[in-house]
RODO-2510 file (C-alpha; in nm, 4 decimals, decimal comma):
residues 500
     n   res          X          Y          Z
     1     x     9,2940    11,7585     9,6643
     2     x     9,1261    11,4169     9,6044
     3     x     9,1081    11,3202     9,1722
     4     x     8,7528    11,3403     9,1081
     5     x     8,6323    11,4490     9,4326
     6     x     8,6581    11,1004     9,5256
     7     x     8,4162    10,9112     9,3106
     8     x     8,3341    10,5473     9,2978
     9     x     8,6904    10,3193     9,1654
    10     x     8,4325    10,1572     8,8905
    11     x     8,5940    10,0037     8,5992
    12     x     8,8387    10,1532     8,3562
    13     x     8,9478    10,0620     7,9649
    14     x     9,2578    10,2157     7,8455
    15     x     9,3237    10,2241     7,4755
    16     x     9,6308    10,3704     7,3030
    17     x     9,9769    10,3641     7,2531
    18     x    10,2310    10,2906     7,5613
    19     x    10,5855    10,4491     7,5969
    20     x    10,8688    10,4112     7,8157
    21     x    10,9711    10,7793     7,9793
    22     x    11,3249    10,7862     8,1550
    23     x    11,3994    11,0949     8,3284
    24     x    11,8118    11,1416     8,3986
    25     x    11,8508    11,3761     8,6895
    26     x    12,1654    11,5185     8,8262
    27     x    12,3547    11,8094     8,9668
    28     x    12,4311    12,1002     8,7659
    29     x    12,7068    12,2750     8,9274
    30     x    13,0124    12,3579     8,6016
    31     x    13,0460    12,4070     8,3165
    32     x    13,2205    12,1898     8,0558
    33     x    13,5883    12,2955     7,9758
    34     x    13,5868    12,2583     7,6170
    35     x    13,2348    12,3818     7,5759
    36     x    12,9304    12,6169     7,7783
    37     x    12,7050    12,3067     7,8527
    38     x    12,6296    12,1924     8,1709
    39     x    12,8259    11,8686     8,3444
    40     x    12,5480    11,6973     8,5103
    41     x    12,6934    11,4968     8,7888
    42     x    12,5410    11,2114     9,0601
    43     x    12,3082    11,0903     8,7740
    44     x    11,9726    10,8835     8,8845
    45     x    11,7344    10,7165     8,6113
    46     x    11,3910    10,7448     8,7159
    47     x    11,1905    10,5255     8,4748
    48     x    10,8096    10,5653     8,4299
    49     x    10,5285    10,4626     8,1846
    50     x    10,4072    10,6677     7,9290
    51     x    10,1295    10,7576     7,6570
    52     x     9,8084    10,5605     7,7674
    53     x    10,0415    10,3529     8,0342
    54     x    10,0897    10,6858     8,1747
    55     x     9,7161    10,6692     8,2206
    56     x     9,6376    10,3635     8,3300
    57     x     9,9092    10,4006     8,5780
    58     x     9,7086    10,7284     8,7472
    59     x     9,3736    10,5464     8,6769
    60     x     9,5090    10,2739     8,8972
    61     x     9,7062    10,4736     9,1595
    62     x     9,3375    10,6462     9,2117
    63     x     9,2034    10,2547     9,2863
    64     x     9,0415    10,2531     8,9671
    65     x     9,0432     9,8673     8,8311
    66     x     9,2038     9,9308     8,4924
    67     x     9,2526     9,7514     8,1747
    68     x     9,5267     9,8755     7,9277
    69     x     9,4816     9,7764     7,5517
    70     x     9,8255     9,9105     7,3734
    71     x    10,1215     9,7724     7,1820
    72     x    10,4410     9,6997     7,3250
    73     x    10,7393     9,5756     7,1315
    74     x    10,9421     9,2348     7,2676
    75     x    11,2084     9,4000     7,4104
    76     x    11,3576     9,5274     7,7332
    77     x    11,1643     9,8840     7,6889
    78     x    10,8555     9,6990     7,6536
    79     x    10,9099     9,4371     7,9534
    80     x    10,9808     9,7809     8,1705
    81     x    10,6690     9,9460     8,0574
    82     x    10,4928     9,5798     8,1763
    83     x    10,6743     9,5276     8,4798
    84     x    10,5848     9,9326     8,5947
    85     x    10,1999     9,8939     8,5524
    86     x    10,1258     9,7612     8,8992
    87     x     9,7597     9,7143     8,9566
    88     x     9,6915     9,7030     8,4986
    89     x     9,5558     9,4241     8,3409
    90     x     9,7639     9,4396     8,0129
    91     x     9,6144     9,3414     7,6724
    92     x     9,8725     9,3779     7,4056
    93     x     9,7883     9,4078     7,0211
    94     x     9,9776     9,1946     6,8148
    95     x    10,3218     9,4425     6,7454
    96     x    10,6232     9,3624     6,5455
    97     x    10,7988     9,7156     6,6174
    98     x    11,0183     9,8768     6,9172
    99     x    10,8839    10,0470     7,2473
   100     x    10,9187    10,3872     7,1808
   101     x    11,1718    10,5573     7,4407
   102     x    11,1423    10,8855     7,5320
   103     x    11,4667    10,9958     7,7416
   104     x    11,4613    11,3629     7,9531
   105     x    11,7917    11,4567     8,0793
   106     x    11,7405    11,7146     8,3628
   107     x    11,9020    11,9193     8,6639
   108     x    11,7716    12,1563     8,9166
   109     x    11,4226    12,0811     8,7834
   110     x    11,4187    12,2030     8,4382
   111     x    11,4765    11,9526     8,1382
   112     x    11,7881    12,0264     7,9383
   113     x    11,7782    11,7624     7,6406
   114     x    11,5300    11,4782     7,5129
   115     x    11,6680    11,1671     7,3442
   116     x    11,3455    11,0050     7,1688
   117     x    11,4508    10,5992     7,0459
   118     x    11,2396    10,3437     6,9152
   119     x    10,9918    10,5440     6,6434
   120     x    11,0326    10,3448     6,3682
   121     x    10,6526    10,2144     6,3474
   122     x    10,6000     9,8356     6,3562
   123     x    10,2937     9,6501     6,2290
   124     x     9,9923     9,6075     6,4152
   125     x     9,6805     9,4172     6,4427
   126     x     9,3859     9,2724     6,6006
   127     x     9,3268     8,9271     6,5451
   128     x     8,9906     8,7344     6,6787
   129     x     9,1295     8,6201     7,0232
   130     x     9,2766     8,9343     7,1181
   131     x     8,9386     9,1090     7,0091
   132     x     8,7211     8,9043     7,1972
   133     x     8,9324     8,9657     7,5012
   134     x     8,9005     9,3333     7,3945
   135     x     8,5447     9,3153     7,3561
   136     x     8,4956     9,1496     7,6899
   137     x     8,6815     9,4329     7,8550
   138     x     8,4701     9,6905     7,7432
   139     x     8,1430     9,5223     7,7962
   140     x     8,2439     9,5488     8,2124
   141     x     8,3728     9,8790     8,1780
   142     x     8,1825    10,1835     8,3629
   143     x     8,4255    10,3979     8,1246
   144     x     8,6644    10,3875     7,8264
   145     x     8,9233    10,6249     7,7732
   146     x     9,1233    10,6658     7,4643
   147     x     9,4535    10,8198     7,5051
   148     x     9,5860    10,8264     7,1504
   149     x     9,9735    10,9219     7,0978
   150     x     9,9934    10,8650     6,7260
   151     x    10,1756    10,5689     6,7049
   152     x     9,8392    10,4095     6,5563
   153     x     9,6726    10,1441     6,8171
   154     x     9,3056    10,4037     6,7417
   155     x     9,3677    10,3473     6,3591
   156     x     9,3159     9,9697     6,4166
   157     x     9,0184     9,9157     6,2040
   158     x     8,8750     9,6472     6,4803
   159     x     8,9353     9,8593     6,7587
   160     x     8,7552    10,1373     6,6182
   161     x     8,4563     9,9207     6,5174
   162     x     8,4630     9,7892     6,8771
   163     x     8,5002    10,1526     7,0203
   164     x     8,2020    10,2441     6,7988
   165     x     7,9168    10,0071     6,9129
   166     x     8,0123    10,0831     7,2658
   167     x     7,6902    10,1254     7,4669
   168     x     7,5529    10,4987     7,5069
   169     x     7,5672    10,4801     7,8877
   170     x     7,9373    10,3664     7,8988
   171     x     8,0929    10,6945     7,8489
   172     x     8,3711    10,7464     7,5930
   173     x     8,6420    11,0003     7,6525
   174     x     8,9119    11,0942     7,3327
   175     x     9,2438    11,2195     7,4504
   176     x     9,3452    11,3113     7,0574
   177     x     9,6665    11,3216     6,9333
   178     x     9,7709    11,5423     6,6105
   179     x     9,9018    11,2472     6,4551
   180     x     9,6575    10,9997     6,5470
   181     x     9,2975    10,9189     6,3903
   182     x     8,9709    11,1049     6,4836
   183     x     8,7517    11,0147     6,7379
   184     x     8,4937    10,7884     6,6685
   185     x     8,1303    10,9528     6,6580
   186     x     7,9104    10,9620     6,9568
   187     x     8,2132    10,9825     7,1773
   188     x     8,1021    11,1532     7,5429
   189     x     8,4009    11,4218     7,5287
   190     x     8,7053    11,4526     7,3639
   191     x     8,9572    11,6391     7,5032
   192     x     9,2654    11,8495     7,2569
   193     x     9,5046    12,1073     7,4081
   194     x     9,4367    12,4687     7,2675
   195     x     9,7117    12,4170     6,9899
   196     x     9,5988    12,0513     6,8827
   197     x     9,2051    12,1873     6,8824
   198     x     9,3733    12,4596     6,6778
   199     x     9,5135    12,1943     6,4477
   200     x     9,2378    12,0147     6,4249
   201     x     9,0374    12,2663     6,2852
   202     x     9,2923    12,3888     6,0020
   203     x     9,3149    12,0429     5,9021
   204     x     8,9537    11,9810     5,8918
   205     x     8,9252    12,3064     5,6992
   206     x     8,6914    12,4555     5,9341
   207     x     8,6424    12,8533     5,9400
   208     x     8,8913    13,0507     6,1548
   209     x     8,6383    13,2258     6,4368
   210     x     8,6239    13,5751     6,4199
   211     x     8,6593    13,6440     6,7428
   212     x     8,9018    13,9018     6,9897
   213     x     8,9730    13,7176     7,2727
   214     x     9,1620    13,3644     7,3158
   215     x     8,8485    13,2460     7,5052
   216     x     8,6540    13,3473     7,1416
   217     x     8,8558    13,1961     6,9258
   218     x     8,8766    12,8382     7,1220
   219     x     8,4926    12,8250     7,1898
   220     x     8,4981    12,8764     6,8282
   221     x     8,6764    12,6026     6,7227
   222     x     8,5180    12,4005     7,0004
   223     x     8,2140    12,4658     6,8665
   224     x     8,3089    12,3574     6,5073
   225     x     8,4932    11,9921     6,6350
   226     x     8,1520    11,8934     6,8241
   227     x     7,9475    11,9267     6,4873
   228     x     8,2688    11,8286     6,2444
   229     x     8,3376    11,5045     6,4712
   230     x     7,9867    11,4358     6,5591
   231     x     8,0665    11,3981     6,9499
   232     x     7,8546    11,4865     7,2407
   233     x     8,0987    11,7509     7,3620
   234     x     8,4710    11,9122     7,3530
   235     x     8,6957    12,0169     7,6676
   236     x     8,9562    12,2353     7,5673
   237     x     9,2569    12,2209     7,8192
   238     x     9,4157    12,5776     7,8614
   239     x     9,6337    12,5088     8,0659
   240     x     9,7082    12,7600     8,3515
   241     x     9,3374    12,9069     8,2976
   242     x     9,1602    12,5496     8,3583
   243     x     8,9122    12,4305     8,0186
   244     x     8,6614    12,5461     7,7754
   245     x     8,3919    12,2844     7,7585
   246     x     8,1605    12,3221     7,4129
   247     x     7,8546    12,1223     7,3623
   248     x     7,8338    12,2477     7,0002
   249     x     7,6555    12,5396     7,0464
   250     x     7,5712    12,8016     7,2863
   251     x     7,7873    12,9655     7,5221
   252     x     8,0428    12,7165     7,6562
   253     x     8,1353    12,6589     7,9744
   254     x     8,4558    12,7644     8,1625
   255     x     8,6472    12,6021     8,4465
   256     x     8,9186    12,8127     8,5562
   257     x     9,1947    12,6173     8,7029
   258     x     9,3448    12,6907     9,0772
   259     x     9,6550    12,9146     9,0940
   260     x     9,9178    12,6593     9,1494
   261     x    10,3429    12,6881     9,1138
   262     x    10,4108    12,4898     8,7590
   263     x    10,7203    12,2270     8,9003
   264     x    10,6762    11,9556     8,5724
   265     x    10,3574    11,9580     8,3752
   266     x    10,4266    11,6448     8,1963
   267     x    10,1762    11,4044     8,2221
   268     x     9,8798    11,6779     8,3164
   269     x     9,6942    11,5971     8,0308
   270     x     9,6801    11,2500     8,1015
   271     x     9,5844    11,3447     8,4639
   272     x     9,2865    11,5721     8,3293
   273     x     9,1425    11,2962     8,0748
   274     x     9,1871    10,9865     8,3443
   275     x     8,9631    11,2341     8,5994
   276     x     8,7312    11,3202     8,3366
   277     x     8,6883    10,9329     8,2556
   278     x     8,6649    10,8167     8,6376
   279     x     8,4135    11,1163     8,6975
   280     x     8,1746    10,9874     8,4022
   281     x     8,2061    10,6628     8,4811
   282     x     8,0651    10,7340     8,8761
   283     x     7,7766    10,9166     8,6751
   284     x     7,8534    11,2684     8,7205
   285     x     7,7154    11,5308     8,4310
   286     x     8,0062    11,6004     8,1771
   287     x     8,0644    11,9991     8,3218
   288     x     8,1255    11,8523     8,7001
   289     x     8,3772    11,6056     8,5591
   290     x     8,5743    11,8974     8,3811
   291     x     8,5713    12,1018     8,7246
   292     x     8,7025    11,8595     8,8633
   293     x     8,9490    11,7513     8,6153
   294     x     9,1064    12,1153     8,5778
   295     x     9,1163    12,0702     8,9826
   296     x     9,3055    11,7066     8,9741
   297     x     9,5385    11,8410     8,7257
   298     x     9,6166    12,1641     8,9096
   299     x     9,6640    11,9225     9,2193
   300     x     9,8981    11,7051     9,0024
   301     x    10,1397    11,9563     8,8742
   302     x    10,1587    12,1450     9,2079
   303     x    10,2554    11,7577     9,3841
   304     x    10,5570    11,7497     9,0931
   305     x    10,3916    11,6189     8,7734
   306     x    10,5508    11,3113     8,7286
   307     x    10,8266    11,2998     8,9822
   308     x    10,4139    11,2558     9,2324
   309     x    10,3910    10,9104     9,0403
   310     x    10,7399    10,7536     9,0812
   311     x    10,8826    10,6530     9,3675
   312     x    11,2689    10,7044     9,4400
   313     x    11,3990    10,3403     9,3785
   314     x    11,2083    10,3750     9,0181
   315     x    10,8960    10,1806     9,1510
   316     x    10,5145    10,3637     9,0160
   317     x    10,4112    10,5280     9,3475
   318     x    10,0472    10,5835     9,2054
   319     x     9,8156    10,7630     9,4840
   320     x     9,7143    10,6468     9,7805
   321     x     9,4358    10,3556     9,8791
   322     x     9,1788    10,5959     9,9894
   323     x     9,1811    10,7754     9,6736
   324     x     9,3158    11,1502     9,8540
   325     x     9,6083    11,3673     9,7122
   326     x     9,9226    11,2451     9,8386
   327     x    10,0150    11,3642    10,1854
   328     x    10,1242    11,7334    10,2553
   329     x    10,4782    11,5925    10,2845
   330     x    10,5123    11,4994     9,9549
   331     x    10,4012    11,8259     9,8159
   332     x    10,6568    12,0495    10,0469
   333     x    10,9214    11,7890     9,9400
   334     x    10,8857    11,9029     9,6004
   335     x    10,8752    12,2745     9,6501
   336     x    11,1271    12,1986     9,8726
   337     x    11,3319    12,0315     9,6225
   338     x    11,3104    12,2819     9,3015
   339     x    11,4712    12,5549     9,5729
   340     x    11,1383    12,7078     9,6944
   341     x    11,0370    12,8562    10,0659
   342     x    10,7355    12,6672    10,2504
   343     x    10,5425    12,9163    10,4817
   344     x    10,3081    12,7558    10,7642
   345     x    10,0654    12,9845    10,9974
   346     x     9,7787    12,8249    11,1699
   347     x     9,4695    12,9360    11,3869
   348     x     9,1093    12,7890    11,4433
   349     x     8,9481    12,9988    11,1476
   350     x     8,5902    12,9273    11,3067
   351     x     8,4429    13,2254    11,0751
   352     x     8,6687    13,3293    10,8116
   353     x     8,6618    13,6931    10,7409
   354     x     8,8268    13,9598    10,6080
   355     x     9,1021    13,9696    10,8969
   356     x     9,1839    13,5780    10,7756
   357     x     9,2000    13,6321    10,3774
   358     x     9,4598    13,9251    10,4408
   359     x     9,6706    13,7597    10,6790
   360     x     9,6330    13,4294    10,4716
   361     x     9,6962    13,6036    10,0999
   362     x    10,0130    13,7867    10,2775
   363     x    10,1506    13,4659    10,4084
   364     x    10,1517    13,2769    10,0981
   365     x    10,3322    13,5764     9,9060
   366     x    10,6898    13,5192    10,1869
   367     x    10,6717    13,1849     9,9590
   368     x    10,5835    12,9290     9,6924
   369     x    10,3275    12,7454     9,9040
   370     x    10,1074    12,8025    10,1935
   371     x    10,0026    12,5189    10,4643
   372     x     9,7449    12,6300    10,7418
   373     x     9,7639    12,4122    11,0353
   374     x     9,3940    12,4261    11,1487
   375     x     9,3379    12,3436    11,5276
   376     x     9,0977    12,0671    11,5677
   377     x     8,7361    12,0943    11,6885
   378     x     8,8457    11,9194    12,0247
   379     x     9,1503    12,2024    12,0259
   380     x     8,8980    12,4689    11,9736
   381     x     8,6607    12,4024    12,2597
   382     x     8,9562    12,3688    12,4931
   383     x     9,1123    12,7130    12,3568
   384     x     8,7415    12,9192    12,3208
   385     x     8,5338    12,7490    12,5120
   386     x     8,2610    12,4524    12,5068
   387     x     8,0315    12,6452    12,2553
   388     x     8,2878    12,6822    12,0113
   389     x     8,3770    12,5840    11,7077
   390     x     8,0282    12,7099    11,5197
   391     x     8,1775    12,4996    11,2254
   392     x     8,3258    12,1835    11,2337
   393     x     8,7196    12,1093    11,1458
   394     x     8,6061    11,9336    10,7943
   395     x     8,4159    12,2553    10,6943
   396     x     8,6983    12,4974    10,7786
   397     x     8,9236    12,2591    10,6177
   398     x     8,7266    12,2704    10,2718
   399     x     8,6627    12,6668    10,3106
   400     x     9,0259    12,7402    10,3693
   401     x     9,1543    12,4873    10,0927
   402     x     8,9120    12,6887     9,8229
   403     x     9,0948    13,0246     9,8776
   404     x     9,3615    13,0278     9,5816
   405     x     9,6501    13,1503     9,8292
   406     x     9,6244    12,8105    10,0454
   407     x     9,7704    12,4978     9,9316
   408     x     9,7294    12,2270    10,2234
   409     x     9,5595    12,2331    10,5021
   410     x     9,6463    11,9535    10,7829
   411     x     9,4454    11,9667    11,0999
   412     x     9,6160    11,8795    11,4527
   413     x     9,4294    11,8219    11,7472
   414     x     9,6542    11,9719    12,0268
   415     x     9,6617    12,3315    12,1819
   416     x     9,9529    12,4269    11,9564
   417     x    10,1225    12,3641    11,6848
   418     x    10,4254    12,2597    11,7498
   419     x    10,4101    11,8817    11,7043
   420     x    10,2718    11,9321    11,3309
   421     x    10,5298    12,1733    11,3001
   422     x    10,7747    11,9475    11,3655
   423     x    10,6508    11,7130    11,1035
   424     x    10,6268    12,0016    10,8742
   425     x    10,9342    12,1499    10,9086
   426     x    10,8672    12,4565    10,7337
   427     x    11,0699    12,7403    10,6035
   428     x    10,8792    13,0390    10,7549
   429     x    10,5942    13,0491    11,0498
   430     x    10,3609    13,3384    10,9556
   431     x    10,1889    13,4704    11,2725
   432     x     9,8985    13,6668    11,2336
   433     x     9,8575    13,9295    11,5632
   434     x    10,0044    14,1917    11,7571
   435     x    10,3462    14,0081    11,8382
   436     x    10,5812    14,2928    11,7047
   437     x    10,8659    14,3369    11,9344
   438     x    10,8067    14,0096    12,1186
   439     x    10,8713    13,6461    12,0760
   440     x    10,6596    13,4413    11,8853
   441     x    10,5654    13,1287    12,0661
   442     x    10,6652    12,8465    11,7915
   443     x    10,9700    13,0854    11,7368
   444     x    11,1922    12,8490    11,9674
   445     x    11,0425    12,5479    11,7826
   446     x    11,1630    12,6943    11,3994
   447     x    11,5156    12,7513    11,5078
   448     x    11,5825    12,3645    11,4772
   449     x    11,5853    12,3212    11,1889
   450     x    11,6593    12,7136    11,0511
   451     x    11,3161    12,8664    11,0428
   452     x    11,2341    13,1696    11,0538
   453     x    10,9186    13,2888    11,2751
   454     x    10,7671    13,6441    11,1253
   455     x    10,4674    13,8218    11,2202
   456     x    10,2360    13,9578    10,9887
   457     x    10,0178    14,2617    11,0626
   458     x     9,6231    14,1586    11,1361
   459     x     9,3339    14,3462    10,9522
   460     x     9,2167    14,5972    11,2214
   461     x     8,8734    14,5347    11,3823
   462     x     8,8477    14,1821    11,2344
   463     x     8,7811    13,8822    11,4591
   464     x     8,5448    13,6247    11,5109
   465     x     8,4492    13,7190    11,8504
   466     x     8,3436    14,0852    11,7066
   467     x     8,1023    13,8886    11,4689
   468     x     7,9107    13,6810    11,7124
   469     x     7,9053    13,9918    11,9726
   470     x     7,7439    14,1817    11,6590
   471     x     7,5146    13,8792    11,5802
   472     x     7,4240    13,8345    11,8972
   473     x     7,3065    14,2010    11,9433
   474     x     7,1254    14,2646    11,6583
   475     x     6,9567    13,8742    11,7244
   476     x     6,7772    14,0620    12,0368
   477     x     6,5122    14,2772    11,9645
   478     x     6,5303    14,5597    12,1928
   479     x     6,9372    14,5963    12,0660
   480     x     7,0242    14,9360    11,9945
   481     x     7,3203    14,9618    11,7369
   482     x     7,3484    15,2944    11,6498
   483     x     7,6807    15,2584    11,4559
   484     x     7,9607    14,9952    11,3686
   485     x     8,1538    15,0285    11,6424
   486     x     8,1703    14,7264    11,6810
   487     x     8,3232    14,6213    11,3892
   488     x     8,5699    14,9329    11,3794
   489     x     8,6888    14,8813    11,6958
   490     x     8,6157    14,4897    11,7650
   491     x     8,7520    14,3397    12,1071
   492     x     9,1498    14,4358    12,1261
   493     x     9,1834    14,1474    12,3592
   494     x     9,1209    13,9321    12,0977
   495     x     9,3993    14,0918    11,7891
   496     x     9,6734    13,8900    11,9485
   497     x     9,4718    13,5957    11,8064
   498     x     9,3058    13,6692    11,4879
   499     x     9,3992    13,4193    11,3200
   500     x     9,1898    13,2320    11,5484
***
């Protein structure tokens, strides 16, 4: 899934605090003798930026041309923070304090300690030539996001002033921070977690919403931040079930978020406010750029969270040139990785029906993610024929990637699909047909590397070739279709290859 749906790079401003986030992974396999913790052998350091560096980091993986305005202490912390934000033009505040260090020690996946170093706050300020830099920066942006950790860069009183008289059309987006200061009125969107929008409003004083539902009670307090903060509009992330945009009134607007397998959600909230920003900035309405937020972070966690943006040797891996999720490979390497099963099953899914979406949502339960390999429209023709497919590959692809029970889809363009299989290497090949009791074709194929070819019972009745004999009936005028027979009994010759 592309961040943003793709829009135009433009130009990005980054304001808040920067942080250097180490993760130490290693193998979990004892216990200590003198005590029940874990002995975490073959350690790696996998260093990253955080905070807004975090963000400017995505912003720039996504081809964005991105300006970071932060603090960063003269040290080594700081100089790694620097030397990690390939593609950022760096402005940095006058700072007289440490980098702030936040250390994860983790095995199999799951964090098991955090060592946080370098908090004692420094001084900062704003003097005239780093404010007319500043000020130049934002009169090119196309955007300006704020991605306040608390550590004070959006309580510069300069900053603020600057932020202020930004120009209505440049849009503003708040990521707030319960430490940190308030947005600044008129911004575009600002965009709390439930429990800091929660915060927020105790802090502000603001009524508690009498409401029954969670969905009540955060419109509420949505509602109440828009007219308390004087902003055009607040997104409340929800995590797992997407965003609750409020435009101060009204009934708000929901964006449920894909169902996707959780592997590191650090770093998702950056993810959602850098989309928002680079979707306002290529002029799309404020509700489109939370859809598509809630999708890009969905897509990020699902890829690995953080582990997506760093390469192995340490380097920032960002995404790729042309702006697309990365590759299928990266996302079965992390499934692969926490200890989960990647099914495959393919087909040419010219009309997706009923027969598809059962064989499809039982294929992704044998697992924790489901690619389709989708036959190519030159594969199709030489499979069904010169007047198929009726729709072309990049329509099935975008049909079959909106059903929640498919995570990838990667066309190939020969008869079958071995090669991609290959490439794949999946766990399990799904088969959708009446192969019980006989070999599966790509059967021979999974055994070399340990996969296991299954077949999983079709929908009875269900095929595409029963729909276009039934459309093409009941197109002619003197048809006579007295019943549904052909629906109920639909072309037998064909069950062997419903998926198709």
């Amino acid at each position: 899934m592309s961040p943003g749906g793709s829009p135009s790079a433009g130009r990005l401003v980054v304001v808040g605090d920067a942080l250097l986030d180490l993760d130490l992974e290693g193998v979990a396999t004892r216990l200590a003798p003198d005590s029940p913790v874990p002995v975490l052998d073959g350690l790696v350091e996998r260093p990253r930026p955080g905070g807004a560096a975090l963000a400017a980091l995505m912003a720039a993986g996504d081809g964005t041309e991105v300006v970071l305005v932060t603090a960063l202490g003269h040290d080594e912390a700081g100089a790694r923070v620097e030397a990690l934000l390939e593609g950022v033009t760096v402005l940095r505040l006058p700072y007289d304090g440490p980098t702030p260090v936040k250390q994860r020690v983790r095995a199999a996946g799951q964090s098991l300690l955090r060592l946080d170093s370098g908090t004692a706050p420094g001084t900062l300020g704003c003097p005239a030539t780093t404010l007319a830099s500043v000020t130049e920066a934002l009169a090119r942006a196309d955007a300006v996001l704020v991605a306040d950790y608390g550590r004070g860069v959006t309580a510069v009183p300069e900053l603020r002033q600057a932020l202020a008289r930004l120009p209505r059309r440049v849009p503003l987006v708040w990521d707030p921070h319960p430490k940190g200061s308030p947005p600044v009125p008129g911004a575009r969107l600002v965009t709390p977690n439930r429990a800091e929008a929660a915060g927020f409003a105790e802090r502000l004083g603001l009524p508690v919403p009498s409401a029954t539902t969670m969905l009540g009670e955060t419109a509420g307090r949505a509602h109440s931040l828009v007219r308390q903060w004087r902003v055009q509009a607040v997104a409340v992330t929800l995590g797992e079930a997407g965003a609750l945009l409020s435009y101060g009134d009204g009934a708000p607007v929901v964006a449920p978020a894909p169902v996707v397998d959780c592997v590191d959600a650090c770093g998702a909230g950056d993810r959602f406010a850098v989309s928002v920003a680079r979707c306002l900035a290529a002029g799309r309405v404020t509700v489109e750029a939370v859809q598509e937020a809630v999708a890009d972070a969905a897509a990020y966690v699902a890829a690995g969270g953080p582990a997506s943006l760093v390469a192995p040797d340490g380097a920032a891996a960002g995404r790729h040139q042309d702006g697309d999720a990365p590759p299928v490979e990266d996302l079965l390497e992390a499934v692969t990785r926490r200890g989960g099963t990647v099914v495959a099953t393919g087909g040419c899914f010219d009309l997706l029906h009923a027969g598809h979406v059962a064989t499809l949502r039982a294929a992704r339960r044998l697992g924790d993610c489901l690619v389709v390999c989708l036959n190519s429209d030159a594969s199709v023709r030489r499979l069904k024929g010169p007047s198929r497919p009726l729709v072309p590959a990049a329509d099935r692809a975008r049909v079959l990637e909106a059903l929640e029970c498919v995570d990838a889809v990667v066309v190939f363009d020969e008869d079958t699909p071995t090669e991609v299989l290959r490439r794949l290497r999946p766990h399990v090949w799904a088969k959708g047909g009446d192969y019980a009791g006989a070999d599966v074709p790509e059967a021979a194929v999974l055994r070399a590397w340990g996969g296991q070819a299954v077949v999983l019972p079709y929908l009875q009745g269900r095929s595409t070739t029963g729909l276009l004999d039934t459309a093409g009936r009941r197109a002619r005028p003197d048809a006579h279709d007295p019943d549904t027979r052909d629906l109920d009994t639909a072309d037998t010759a064909t069950s062997r290859e419903t998926m198709r």
